[in-house]
LUMFI-302354 format. One record per residue (C-alpha): residue in one letter; chain; x, y, z. Coordinates in nm, 4 decimals, padded with zeros to 6 digits, m for minus. Example, Ala and Ser with C-alpha at 12.3 -4.5 7.8 and 13.67 -1.06 7.14 Angstrom:
REM residues 2
+----+----+----------+----------+----------+
| aa | ch |        u |        v |        w |
+----+----+----------+----------+----------+
|  a |  A |  01.2300 | m00.4500 |  00.7800 |
|  s |  A |  01.3670 | m00.1060 |  00.7140 |
+----+----+----------+----------+----------+
***
This chain:
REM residues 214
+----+----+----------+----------+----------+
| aa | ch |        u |        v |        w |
+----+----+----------+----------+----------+
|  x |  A | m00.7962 |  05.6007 | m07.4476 |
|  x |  A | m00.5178 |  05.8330 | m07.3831 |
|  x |  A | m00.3880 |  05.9889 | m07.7056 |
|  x |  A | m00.1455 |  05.9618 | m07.8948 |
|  x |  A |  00.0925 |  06.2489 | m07.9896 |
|  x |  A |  00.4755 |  06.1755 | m07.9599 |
|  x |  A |  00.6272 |  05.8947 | m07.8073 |
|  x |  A |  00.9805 |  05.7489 | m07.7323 |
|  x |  A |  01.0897 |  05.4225 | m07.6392 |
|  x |  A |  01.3290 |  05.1478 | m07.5999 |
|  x |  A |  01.2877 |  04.9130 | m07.9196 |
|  x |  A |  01.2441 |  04.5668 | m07.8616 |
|  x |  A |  01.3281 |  04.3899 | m08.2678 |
|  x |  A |  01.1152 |  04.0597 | m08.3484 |
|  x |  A |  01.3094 |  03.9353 | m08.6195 |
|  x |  A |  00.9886 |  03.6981 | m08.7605 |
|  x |  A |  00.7604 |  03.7337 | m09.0328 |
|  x |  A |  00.4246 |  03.6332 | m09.0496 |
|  x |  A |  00.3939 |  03.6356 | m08.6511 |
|  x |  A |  00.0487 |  03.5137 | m08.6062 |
|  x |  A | m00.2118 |  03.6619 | m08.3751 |
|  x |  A | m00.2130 |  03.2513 | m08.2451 |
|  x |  A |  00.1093 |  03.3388 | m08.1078 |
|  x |  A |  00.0464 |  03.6815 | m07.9695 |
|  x |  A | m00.2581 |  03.5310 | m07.7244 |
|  x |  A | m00.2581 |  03.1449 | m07.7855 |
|  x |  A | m00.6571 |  02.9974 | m07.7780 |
|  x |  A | m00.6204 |  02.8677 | m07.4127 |
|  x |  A | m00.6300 |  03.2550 | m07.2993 |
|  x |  A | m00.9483 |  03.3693 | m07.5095 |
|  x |  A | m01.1878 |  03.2897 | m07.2175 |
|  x |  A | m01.1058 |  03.5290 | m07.0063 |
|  x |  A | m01.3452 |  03.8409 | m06.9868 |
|  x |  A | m01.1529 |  04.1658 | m06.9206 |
|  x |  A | m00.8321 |  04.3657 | m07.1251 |
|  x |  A | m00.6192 |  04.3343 | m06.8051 |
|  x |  A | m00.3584 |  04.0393 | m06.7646 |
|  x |  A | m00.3239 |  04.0057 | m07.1746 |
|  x |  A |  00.0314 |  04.1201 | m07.1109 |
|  x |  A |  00.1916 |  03.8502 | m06.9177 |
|  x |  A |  00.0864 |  03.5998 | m07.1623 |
|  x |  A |  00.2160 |  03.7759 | m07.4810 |
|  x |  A |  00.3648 |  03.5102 | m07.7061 |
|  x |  A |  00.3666 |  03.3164 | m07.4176 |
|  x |  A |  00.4865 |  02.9657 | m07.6027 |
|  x |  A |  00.7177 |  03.1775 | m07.7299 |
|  x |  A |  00.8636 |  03.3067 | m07.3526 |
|  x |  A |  00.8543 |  03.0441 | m07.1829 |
|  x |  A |  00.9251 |  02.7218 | m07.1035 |
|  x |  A |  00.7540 |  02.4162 | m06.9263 |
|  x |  A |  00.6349 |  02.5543 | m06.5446 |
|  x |  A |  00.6020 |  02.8998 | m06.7366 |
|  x |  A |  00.9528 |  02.9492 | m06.6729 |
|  x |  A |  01.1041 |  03.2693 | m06.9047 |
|  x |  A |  01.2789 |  03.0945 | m07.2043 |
|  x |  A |  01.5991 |  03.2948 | m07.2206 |
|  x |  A |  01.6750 |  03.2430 | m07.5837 |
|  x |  A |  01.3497 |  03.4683 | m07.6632 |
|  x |  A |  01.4198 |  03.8264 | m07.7598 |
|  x |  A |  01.1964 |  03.9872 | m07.4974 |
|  x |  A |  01.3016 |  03.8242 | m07.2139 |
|  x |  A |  01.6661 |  03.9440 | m07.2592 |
|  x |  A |  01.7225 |  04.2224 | m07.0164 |
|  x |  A |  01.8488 |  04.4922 | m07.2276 |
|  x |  A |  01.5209 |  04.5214 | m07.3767 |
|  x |  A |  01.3439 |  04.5295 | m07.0911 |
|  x |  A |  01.0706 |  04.7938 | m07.0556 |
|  x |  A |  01.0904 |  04.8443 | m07.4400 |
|  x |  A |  00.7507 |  05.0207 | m07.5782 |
|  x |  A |  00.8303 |  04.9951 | m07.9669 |
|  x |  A |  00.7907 |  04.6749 | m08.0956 |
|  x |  A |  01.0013 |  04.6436 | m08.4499 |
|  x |  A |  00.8650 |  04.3756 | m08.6700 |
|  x |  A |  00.8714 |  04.1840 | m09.0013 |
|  x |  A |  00.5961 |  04.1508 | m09.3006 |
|  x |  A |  00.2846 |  04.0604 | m09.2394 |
|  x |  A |  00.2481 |  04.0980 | m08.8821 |
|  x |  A | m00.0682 |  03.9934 | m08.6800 |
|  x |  A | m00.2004 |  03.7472 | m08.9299 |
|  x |  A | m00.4018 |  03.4405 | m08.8468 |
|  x |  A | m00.7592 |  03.4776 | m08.6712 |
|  x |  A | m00.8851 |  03.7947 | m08.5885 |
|  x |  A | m00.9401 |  03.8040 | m08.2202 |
|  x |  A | m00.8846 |  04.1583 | m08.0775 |
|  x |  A | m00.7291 |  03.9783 | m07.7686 |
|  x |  A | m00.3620 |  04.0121 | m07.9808 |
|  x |  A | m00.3350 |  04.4179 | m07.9516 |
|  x |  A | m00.5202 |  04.3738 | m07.5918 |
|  x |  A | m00.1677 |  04.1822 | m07.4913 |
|  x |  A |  00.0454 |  04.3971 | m07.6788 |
|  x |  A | m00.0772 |  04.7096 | m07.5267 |
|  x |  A | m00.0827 |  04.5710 | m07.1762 |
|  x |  A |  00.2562 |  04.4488 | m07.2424 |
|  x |  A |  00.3611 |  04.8426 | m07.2878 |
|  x |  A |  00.3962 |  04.8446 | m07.6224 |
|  x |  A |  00.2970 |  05.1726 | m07.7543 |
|  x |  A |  00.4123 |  05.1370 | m08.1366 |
|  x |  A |  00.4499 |  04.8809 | m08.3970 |
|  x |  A |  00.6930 |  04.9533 | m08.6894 |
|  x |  A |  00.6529 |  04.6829 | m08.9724 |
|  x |  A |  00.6519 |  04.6884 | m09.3631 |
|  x |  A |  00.3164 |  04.5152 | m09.3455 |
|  x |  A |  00.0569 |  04.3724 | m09.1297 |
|  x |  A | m00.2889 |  04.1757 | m09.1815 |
|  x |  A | m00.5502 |  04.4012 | m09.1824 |
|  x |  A | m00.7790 |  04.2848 | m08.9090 |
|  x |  A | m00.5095 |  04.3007 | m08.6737 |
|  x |  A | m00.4265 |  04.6482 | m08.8204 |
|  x |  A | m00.7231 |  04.8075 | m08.7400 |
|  x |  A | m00.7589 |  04.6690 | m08.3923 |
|  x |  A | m00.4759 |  04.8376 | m08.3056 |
|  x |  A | m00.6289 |  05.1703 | m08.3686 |
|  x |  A | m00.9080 |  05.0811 | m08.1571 |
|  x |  A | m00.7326 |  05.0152 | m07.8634 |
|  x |  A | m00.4421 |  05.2983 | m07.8711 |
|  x |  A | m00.1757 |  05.1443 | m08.0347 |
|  x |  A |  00.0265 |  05.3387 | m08.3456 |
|  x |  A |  00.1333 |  05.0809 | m08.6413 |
|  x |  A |  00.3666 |  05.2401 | m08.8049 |
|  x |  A |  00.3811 |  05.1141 | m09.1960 |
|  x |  A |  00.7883 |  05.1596 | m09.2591 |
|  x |  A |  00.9720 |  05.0360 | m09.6082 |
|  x |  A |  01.1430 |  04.7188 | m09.5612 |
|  x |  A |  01.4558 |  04.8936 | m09.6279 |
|  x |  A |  01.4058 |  05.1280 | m09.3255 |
|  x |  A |  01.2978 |  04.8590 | m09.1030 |
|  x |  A |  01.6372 |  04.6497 | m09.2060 |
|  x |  A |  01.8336 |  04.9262 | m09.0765 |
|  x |  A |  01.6332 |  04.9595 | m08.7770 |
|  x |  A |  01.6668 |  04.5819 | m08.6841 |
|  x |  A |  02.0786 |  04.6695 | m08.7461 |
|  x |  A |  02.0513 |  04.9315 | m08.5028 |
|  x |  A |  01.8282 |  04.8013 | m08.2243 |
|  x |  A |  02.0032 |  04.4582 | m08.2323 |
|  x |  A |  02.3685 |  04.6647 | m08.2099 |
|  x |  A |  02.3428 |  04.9266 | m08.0025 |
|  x |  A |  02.1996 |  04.8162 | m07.6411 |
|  x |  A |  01.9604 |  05.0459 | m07.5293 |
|  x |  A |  01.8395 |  05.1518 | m07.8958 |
|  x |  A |  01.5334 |  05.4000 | m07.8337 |
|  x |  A |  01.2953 |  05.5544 | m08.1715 |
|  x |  A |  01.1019 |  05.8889 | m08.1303 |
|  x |  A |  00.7758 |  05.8875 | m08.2997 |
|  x |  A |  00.6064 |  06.1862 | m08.4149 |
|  x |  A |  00.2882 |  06.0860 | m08.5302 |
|  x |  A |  00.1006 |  06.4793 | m08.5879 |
|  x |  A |  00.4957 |  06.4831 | m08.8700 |
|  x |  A |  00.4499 |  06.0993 | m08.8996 |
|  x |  A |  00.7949 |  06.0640 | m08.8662 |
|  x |  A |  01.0360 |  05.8030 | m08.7058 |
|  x |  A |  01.4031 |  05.9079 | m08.6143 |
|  x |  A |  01.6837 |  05.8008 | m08.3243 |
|  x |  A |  01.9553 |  06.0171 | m08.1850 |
|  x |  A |  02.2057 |  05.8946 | m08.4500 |
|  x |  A |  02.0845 |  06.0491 | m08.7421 |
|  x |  A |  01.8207 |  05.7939 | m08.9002 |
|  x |  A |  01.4850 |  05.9324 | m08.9855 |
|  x |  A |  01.1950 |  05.7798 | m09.2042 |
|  x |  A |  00.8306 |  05.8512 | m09.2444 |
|  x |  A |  00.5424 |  05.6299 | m09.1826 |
|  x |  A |  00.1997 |  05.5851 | m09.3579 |
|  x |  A | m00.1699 |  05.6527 | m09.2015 |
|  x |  A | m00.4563 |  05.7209 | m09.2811 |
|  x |  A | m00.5881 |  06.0943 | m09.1973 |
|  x |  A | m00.9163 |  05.9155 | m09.0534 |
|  x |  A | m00.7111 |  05.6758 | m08.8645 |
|  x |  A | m00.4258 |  05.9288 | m08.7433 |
|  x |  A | m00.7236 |  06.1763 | m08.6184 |
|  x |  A | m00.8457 |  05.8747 | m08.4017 |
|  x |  A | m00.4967 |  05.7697 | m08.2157 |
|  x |  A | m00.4706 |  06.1780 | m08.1974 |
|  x |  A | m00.7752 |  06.2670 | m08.0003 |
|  x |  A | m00.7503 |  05.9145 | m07.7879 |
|  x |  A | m01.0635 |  05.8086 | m07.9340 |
|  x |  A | m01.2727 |  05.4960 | m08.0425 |
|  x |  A | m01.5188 |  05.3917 | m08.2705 |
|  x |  A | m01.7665 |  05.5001 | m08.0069 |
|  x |  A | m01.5928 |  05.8070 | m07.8890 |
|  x |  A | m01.5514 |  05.9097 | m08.2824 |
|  x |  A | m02.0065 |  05.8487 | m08.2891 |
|  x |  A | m01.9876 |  06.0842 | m07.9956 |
|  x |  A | m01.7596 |  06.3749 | m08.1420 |
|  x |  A | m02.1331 |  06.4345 | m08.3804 |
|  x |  A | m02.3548 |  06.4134 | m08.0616 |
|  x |  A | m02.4881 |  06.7629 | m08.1372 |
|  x |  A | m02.5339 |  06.6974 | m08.5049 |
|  x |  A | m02.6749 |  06.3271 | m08.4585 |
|  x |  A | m02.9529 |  06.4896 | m08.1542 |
|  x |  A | m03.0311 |  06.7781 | m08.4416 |
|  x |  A | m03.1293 |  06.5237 | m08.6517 |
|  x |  A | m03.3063 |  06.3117 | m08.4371 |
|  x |  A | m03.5061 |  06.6114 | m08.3323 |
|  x |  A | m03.5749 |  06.7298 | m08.6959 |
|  x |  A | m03.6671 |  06.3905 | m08.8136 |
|  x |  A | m03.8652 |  06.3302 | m08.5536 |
|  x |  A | m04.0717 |  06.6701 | m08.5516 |
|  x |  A | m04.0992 |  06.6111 | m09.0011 |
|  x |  A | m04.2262 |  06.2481 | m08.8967 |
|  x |  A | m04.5317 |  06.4323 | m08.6651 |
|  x |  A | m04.5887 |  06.6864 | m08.9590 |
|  x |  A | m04.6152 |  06.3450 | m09.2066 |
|  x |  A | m04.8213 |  06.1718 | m08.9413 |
|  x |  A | m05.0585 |  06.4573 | m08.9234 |
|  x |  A | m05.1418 |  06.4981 | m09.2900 |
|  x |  A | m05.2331 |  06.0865 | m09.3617 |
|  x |  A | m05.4701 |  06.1610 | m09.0505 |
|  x |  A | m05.6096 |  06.4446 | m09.2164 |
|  x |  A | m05.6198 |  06.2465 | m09.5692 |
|  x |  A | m05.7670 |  05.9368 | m09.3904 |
|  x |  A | m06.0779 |  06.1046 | m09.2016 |
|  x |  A | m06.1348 |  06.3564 | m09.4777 |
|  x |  A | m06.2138 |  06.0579 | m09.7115 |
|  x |  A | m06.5889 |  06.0784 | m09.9135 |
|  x |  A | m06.7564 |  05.7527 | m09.7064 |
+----+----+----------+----------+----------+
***
C-alpha cells in the first residue's frame, strides 16, 4: 500500500449517521472477486436512480465536490455487516480520509488494512467542519497524520485519535502481512534456533530409548 504521511483534499460532507456498510457496497456487488470497480458503485442506491442514472439530489454527485478525497461523516459510521468490500469502494472511490466522531469497529479496522486514515474528531469539531465544507465551495482539510492534526487555510485546526500500532501501519504503507514481514529476520532466527534445540531434544530421547536395561 502506498503510505500514508500528509494529505490534502477537497471534502466531500455526508451529513448521515449510522451510514451502514449495506449502503456503502449493497449485497448484489459482493460476488465479484477483485478490489477494482468498488468505486463506481459506492452508495450506489444512494447515487442513483432507476437505469443507474446519477441522482442529483445526492451530495457526491454535486459537482463542486467532485474529486473530493476526505470524506466528513457522522457517528457511527460503517456499521452493519462486516464485509471489507465497504473501505474497498471507498478507497477506489479516492477517498483517502474519513473524519467522524465514531465508527463501528469492524469497519474501523478495515480501513487500516487497506490504506485509508479514519480520523476520530469530537463532534464539536466535525459540526464546524460540516459548516465549513457545506459553505465554502471548494472546502479542502490538510491532514498530518506523523502531528495527527487536521487544519484548513482559514484558521481551524483539531487533532485526531490513533493508535501508535495503527498510525505506524498507515505510516510505513503496510498490512497485516507486510507488518509479519517487518520481523522476517527475527521470525527465520527463531525458526532456525527452534529447530536446531528440537534436533538436540530429538537426539537425547534416542540416546535414553536405546540405552534402556532390556
Amino acid at each position: 500500500m502506498q503510505p500514508f504521511i500528509k494529505h490534502t483534499g477537497l471534502v466531500a460532507p455526508l451529513d448521515r449517521v449510522n451510514v451502514d456498510t449495506d449502503q456503502m457496497v449493497p449485497k448484489q456487488f459482493l460476488k465479484a472477486l477483485t478490489r477494482e470497480g468498488f468505486g463506481r458503485i459506492l452508495f450506489y442506491d444512494w447515487r442513483y436512480l432507476p437505469g443507474e442514472k446519477p441522482n442529483p439530489e445526492f451530495v457526491l454527485n454535486f459537482p463542486r465536490y467532485k474529486g473530493a478525497s476526505v470524506l466528513l461523516a457522522r457517528d457511527n459510521f460503517g456499521c452493519g455487516s462486516s464485509r471489507e468490500h465497504a473501505p474497498w469502494g471507498i478507497k477506489d472511490y479516492g477517498f483517502r480520509v474519513i473524519i467522524a466522531p465514531s465508527y463501528a469497529d469492524i469497519f474501523y479496522n478495515n480501513c487500516f488494512k487497506n490504506g485509508i486514515l479514519p480520523a476520530i474528531v469530537p463532534a464539536a469539531d466535525v459540526d464546524e467542519l460540516f459548516r465549513r465544507a457545506e459553505k465554502e465551495e471548494g472546502y479542502a482539510l490538510s491532514v498530518d497524520l506523523p502531528a495527527q492534526t487536521i487544519s484548513d487555510s482559514h484558521g481551524f485546526s483539531c487533532k485526531f485519535e490513533i493508535a501508535p500500532s495503527r498510525k505506524e501501519f498507515l505510516l510505513k504503507g503496510l498490512d497485516d502481512i507486510g507488518m509479519t514481514l517487518e520481523h522476517d529476520a527475527a521470525i527465520a532466527a527463531y525458526e532456525k534456533a527452534h529447530a536446531a534445540n528440537a534436533a538436540v531434544m530429538h537426539d537425547a530421547l534416542d540416546v535414553k530409548y536405546y540405552s534402556r536395561p532390556s
